[in-house]
Backbone bond lengths (Angstrom), bond angles and torsions (degrees), N, CA, C in turn:
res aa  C-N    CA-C-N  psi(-1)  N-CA   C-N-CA  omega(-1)  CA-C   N-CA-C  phi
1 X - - - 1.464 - - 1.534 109.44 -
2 X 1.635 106.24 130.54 1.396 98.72 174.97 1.394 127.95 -44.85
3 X 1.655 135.69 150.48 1.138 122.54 149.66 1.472 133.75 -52.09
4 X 1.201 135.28 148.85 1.280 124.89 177.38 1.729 114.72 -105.07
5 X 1.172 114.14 135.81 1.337 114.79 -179.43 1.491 114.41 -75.16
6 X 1.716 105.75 164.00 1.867 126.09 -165.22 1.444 84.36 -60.28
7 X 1.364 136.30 -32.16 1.898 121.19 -144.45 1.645 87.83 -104.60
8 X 1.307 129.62 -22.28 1.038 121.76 -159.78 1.448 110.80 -117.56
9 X 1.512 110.37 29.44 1.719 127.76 171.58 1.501 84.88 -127.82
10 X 1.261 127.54 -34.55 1.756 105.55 -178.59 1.576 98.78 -97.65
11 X 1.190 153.37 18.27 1.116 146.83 109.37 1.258 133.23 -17.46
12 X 1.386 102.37 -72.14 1.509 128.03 -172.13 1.685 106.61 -62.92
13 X 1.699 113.53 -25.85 0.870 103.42 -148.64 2.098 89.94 -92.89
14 X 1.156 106.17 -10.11 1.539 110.09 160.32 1.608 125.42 -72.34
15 X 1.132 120.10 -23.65 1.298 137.44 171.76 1.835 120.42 -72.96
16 X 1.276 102.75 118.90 1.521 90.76 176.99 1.411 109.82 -110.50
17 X 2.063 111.66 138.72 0.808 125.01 -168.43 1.679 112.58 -87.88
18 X 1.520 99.34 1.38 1.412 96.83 -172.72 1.605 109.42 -105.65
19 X 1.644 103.25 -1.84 1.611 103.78 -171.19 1.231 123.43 -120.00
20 X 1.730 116.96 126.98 1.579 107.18 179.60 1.121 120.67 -63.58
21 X 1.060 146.69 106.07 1.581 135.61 148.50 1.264 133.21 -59.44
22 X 1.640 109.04 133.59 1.348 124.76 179.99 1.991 97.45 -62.29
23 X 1.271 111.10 138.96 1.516 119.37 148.27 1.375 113.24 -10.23
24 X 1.444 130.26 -88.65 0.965 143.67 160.38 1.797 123.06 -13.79
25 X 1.217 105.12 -69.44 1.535 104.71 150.36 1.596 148.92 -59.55
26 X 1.637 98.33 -29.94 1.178 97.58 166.15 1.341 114.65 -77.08
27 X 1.487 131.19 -45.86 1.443 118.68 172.14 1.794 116.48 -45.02
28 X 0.878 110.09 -57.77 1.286 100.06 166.52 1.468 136.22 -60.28
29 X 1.299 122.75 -20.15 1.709 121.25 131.74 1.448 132.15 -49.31
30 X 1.054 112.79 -54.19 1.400 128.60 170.86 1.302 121.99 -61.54
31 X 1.454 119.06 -22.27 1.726 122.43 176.92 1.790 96.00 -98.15
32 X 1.187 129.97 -27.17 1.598 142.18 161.65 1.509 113.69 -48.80
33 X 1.622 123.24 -45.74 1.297 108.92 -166.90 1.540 98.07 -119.02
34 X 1.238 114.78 48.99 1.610 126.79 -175.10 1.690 99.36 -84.99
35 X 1.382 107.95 113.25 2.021 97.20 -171.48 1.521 85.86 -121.21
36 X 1.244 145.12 -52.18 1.311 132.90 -160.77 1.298 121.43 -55.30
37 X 1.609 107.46 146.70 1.616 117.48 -176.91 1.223 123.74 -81.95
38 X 1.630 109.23 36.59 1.568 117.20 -177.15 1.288 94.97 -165.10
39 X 1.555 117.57 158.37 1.373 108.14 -163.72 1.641 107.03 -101.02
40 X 1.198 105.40 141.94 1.465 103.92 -167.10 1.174 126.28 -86.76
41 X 1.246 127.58 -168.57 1.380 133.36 -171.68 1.971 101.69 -87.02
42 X 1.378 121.98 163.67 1.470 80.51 150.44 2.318 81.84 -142.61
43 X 1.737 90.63 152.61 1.155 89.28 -151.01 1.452 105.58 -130.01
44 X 1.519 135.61 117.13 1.407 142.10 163.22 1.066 118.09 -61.63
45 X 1.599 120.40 122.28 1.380 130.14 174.12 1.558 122.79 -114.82
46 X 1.134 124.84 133.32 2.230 125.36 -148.92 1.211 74.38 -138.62
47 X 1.501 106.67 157.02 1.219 159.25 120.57 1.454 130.79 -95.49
48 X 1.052 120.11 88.55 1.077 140.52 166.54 1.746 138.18 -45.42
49 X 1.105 133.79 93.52 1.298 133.86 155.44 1.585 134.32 -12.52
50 X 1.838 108.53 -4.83 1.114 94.25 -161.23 1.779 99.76 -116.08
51 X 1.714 116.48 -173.77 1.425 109.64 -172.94 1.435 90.40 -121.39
52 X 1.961 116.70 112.51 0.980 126.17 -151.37 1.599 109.26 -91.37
53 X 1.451 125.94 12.96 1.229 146.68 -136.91 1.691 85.09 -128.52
54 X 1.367 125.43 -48.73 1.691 125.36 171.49 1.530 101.48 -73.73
55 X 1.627 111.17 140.61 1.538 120.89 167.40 1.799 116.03 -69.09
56 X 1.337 110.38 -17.93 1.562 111.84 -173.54 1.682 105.34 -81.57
57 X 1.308 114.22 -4.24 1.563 120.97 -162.05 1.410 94.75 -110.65
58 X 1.332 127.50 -11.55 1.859 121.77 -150.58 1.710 81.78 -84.10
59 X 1.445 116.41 140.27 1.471 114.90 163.76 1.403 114.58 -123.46
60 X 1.270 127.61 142.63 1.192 146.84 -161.51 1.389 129.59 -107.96
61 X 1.324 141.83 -47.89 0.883 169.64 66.50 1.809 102.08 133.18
62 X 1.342 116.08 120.57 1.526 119.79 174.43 1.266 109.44 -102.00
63 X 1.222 94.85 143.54 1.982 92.40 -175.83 1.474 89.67 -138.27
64 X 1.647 105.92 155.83 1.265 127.97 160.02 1.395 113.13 -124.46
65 X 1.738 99.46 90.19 1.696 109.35 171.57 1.658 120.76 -40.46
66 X 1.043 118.49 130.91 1.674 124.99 179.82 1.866 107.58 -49.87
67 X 1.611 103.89 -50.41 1.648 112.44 -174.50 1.529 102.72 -109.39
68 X 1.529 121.57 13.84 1.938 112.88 -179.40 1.366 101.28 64.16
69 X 1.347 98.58 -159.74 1.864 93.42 -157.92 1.796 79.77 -133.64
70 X 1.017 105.42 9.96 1.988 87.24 170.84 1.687 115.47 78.44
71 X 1.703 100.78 7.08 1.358 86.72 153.87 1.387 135.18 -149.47
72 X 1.268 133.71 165.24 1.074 127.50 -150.76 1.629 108.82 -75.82
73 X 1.215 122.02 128.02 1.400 119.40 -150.12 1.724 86.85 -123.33
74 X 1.621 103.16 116.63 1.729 113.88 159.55 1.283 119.48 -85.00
75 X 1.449 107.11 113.02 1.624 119.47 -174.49 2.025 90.95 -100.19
76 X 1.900 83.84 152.10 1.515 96.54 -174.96 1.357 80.06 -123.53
77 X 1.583 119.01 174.25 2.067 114.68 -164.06 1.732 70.89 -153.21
78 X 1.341 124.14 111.50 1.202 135.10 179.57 1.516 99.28 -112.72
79 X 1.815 112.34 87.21 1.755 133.69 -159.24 1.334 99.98 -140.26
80 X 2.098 115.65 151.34 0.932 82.79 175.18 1.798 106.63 -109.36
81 X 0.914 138.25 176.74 1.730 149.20 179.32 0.907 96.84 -0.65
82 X 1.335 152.18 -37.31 1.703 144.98 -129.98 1.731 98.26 -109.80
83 X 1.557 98.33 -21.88 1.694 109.01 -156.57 1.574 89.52 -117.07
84 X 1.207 130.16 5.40 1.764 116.66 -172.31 1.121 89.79 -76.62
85 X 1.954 154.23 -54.55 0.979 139.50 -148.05 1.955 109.38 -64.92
86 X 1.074 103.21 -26.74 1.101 134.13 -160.77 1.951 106.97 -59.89
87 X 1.530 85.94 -69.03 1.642 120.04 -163.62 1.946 95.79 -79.03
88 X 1.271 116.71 -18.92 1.714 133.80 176.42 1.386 84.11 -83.91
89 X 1.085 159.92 -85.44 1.535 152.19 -124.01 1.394 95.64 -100.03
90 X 1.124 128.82 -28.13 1.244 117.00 -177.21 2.149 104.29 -81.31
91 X 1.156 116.77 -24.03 1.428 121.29 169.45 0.979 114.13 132.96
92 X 1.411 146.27 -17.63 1.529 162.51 136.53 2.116 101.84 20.31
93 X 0.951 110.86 80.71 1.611 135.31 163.53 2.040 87.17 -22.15
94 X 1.734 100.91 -69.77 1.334 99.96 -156.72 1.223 97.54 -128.70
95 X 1.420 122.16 138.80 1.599 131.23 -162.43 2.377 77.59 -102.77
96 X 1.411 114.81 122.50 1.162 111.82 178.70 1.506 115.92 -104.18
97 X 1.507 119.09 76.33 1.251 115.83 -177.85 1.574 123.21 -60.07
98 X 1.516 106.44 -156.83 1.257 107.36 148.08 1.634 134.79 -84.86
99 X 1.112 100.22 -14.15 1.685 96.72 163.50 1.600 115.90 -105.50
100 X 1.401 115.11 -1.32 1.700 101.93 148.41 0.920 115.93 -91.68
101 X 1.383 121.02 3.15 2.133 106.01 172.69 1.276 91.63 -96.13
102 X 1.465 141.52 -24.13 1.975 128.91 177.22 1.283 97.69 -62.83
103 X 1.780 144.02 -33.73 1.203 147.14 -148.37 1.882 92.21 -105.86
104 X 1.290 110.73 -49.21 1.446 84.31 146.25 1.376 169.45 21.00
105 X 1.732 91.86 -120.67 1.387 115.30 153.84 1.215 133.75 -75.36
106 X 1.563 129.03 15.36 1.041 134.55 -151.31 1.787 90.81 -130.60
107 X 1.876 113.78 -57.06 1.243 111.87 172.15 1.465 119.94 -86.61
108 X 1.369 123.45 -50.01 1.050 125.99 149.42 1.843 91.33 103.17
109 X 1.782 101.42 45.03 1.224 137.83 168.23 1.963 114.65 -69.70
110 X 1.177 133.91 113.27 1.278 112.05 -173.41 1.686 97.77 -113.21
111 X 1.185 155.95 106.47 0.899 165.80 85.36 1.478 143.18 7.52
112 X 1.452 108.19 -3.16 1.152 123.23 -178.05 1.351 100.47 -150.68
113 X 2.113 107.58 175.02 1.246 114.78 172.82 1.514 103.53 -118.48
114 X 1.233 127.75 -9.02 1.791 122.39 -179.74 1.558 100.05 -149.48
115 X 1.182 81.60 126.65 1.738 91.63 157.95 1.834 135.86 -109.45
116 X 1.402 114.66 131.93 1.227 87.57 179.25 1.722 101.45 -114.62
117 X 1.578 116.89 -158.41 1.166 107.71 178.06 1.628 106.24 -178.56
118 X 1.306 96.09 129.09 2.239 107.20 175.93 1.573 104.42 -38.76
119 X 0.617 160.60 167.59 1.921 165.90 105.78 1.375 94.55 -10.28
120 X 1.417 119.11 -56.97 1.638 107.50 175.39 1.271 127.73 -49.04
121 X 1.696 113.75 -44.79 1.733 92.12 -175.96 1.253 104.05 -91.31
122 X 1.192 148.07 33.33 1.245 151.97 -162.11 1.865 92.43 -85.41
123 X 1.620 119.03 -47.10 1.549 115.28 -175.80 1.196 103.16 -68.25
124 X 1.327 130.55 -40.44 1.376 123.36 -167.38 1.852 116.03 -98.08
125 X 1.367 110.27 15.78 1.392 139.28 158.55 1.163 102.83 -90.00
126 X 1.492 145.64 -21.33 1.229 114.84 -163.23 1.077 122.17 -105.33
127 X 1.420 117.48 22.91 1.886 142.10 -170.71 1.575 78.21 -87.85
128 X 1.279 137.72 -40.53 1.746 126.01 -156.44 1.397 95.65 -106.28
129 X 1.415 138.08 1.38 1.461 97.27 177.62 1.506 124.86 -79.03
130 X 1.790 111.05 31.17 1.425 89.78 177.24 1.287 106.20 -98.83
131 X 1.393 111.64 -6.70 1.250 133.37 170.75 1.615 123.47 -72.34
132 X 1.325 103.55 -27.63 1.802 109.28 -169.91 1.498 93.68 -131.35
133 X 1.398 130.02 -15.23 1.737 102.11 153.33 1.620 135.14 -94.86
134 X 1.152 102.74 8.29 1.761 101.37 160.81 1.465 114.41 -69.71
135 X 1.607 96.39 -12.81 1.714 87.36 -161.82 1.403 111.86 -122.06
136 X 1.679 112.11 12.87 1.115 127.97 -179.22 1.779 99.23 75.36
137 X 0.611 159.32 89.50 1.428 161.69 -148.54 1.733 116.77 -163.47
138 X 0.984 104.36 -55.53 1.580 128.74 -153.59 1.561 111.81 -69.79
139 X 0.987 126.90 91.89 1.558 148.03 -149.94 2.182 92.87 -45.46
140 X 1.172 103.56 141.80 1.607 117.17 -179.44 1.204 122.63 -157.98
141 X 1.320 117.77 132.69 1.577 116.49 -157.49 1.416 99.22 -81.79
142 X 1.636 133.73 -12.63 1.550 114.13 147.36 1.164 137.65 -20.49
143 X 1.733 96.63 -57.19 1.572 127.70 -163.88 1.972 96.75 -79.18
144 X 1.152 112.61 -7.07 1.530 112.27 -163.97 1.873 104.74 49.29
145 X 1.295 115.76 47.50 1.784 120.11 171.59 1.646 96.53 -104.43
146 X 1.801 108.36 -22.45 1.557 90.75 -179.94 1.546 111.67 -98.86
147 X 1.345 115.50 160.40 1.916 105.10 -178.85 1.711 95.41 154.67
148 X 1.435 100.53 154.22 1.621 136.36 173.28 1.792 106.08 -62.54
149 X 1.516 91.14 -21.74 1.969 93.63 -159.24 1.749 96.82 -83.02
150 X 0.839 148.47 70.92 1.695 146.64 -158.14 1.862 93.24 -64.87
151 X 1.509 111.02 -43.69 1.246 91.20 -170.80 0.995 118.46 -94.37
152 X 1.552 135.40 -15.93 1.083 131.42 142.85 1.409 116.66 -7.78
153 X 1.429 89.43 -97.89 1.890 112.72 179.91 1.151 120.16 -7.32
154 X 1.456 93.91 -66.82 1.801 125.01 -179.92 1.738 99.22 -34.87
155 X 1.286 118.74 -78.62 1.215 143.26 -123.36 1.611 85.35 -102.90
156 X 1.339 145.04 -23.78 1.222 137.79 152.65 1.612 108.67 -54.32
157 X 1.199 96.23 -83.88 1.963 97.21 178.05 1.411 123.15 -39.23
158 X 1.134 89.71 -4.29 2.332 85.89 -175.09 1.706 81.75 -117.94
159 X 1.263 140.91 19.67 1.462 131.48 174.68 1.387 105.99 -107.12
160 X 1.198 117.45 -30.34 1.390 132.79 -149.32 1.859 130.64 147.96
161 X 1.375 99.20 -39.53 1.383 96.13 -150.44 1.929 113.97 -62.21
162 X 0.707 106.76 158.40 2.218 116.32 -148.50 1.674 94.11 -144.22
163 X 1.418 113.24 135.23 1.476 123.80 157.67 1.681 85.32 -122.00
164 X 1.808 78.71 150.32 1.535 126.98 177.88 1.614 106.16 -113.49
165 X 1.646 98.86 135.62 1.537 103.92 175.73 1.470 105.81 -135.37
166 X 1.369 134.51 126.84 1.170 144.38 -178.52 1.434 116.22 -55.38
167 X 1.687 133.18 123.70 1.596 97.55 -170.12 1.507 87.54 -91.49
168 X 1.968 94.59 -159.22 1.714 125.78 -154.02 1.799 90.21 -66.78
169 X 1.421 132.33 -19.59 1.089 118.76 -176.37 1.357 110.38 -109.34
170 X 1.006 145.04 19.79 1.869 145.93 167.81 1.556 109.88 102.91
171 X 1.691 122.16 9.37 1.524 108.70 -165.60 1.563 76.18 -124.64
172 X 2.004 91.97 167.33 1.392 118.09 -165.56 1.055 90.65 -128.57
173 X 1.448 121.51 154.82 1.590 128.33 174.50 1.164 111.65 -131.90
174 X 1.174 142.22 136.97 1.530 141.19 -166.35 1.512 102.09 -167.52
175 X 1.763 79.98 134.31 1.638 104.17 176.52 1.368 108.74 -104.18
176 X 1.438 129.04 125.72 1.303 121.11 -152.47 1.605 93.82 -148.06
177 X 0.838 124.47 -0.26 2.200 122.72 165.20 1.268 113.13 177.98
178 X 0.793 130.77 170.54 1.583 149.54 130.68 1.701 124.09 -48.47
179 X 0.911 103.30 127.55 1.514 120.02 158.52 1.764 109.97 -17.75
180 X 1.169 94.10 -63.84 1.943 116.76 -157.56 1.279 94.66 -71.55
181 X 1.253 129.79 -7.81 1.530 132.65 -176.92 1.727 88.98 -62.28
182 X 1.690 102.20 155.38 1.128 115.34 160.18 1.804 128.76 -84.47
183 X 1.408 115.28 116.27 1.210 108.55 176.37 1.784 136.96 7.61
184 X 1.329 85.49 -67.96 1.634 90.48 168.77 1.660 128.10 -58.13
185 X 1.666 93.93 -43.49 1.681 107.93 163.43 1.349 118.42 -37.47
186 X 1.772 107.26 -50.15 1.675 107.18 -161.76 1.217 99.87 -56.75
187 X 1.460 103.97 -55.94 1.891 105.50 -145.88 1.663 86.73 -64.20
188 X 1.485 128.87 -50.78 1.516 115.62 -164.04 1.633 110.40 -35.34
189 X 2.000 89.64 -60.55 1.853 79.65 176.33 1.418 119.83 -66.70
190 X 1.239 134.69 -12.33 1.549 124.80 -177.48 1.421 114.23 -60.99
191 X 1.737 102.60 -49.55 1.324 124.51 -173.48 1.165 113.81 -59.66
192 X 1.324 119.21 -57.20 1.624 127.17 161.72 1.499 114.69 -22.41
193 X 1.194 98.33 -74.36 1.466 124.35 -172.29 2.054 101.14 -43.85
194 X 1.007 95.42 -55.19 1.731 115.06 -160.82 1.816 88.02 -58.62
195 X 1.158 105.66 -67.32 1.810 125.09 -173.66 1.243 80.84 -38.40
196 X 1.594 140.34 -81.62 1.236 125.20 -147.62 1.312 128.80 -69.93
197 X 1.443 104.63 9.77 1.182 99.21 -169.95 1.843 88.82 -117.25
198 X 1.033 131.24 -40.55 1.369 124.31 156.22 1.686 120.13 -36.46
199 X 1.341 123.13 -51.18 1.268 111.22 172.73 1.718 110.14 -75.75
200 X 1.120 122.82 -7.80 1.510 121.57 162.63 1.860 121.91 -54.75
201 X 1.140 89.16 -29.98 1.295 106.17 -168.28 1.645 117.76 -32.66
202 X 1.602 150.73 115.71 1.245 166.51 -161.48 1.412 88.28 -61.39
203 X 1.346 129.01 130.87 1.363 135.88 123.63 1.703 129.25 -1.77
204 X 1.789 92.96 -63.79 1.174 105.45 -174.61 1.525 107.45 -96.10
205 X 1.334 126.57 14.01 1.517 130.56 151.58 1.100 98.03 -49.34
206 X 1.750 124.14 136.81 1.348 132.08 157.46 1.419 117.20 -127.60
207 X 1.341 115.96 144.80 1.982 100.56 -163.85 1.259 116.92 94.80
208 X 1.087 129.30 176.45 1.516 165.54 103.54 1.597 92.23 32.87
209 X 1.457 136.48 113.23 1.276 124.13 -157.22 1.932 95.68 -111.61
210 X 1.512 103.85 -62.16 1.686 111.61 174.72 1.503 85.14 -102.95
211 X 1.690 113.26 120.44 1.385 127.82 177.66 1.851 114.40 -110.92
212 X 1.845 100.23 1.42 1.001 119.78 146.89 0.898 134.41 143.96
213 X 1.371 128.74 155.28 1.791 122.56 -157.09 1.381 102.90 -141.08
214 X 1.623 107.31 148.74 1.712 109.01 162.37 1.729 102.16 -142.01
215 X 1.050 91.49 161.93 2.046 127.33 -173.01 1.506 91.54 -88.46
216 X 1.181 106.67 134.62 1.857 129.49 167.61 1.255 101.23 -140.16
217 X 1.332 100.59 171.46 1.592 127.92 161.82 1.881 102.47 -125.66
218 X 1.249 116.99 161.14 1.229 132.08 178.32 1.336 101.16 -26.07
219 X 1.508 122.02 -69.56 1.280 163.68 -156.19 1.261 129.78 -79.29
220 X 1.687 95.72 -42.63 1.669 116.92 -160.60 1.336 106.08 -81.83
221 X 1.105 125.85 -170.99 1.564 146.65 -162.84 2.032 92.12 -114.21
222 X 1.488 99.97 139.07 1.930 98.42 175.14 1.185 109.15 -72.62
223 X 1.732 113.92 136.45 1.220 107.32 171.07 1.639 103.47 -102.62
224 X 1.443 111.47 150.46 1.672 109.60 -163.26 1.605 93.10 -92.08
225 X 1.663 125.61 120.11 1.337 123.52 157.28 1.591 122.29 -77.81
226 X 1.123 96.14 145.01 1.451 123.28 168.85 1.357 110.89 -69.63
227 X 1.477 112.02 103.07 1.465 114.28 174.99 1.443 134.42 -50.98
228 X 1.637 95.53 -35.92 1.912 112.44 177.92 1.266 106.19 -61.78
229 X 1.714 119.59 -22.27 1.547 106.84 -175.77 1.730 100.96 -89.15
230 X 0.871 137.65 -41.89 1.733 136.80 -176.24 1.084 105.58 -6.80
């Protein structure tokens, strides 16, 4: 078990393990026991209601945070020649031709954090997804990363917008701001974030849907939320 650090035992020791906190309060705990010398992540953790083992239960969920999550997000524009001017003005980090997907699959170099991609190069993308789906990578019209709209795409993913994937045991993990965000910021993106994952909710979910969630920082100690406030 990791060691735990001097800032992050007198942290904890502000945090109560016995009390739900409203939204409202927990951000303001959580911006209180902020000790690291870099600004952190700040991060929602669910438990989920659902049985992650059925495909009708798996939830997915794309969000477009109100304030982004505070970080600088490298978009790759997987277009072909006709669309590079396109996927360049719109902000595209990496124009992904056909000879950066051979360089690719060949080094198996990742250079970016989102990919999107035309319907067209989608066949000649699919030599790399063994390369870009271990890591969730691999552009999907779920995720809205695949589409005709290049600048769209572009210009969503460099704003904010984030998909959520449920893991193998029923919980969701989501990075949804920074620390340095302003109060009001957090909860907007928390709330956002939280809502979308409530209207995500499976059909064939039965029960108790979010059975429970807590607020972190990179660093920080979980604070346990209060479900009645969501």
């Amino acid at each position: 078990m990791p060691k735990k650090s001097k800032r992050y035992k007198e942290a904890v020791k502000t945090i109560s393990q016995a009390k739900l906190y409203t939204l409202e309060e927990a951000v303001k705990a959580l911006k209180s026991v902020q000790s690291a010398k870099f600004d952190e992540s700040v991060e929602v953790h669910m438990n989920l209601g659902i049985d992650p083992k059925q495909s009708d239960q798996q939830i997915r969920p794309t969000i477009s945070l109100p304030h982004g999550t505070g970080k600088v997000v490298r978009v790759v524009a997987f277009v072909d020649s006709a669309n590079e001017s396109v996927a360049k003005a719109a902000g595209a980090d990496i124009i992904g031709n056909e000879e950066y997907i051979e360089k690719l699959v060949q080094k198996g170099d990742i250079e970016f954090d989102v990919a999107i991609a035309t319907p067209t190069m989608m066949p000649k993308l699919a030599k790399a997804a063994r390369v870009l789906g271990p890591r969730g990578l691999m552009p999907n019209p779920k995720t809205e990363t695949v589409g005709t709209n290049i600048e769209k795409m572009i210009k969503e993913q460099k704003a904010g917008k984030v998909s959520f994937k449920n893991d193998a045991t029923g919980n969701i993990h989501m990075t949804v701001a920074k620390v340095s965000f302003d109060e009001a910021k957090l909860i907007d993106n928390i709330k956002t974030a939280i809502d979308a994952i409530k209207k995500a909710k499976p059909s064939k979910s039965k029960g108790v849907f979010i059975k429970s969630a807590t607020l972190t920082s990179t660093m920080g100690p979980a604070i346990k939320l209060d479900l009645n406030s969501l």
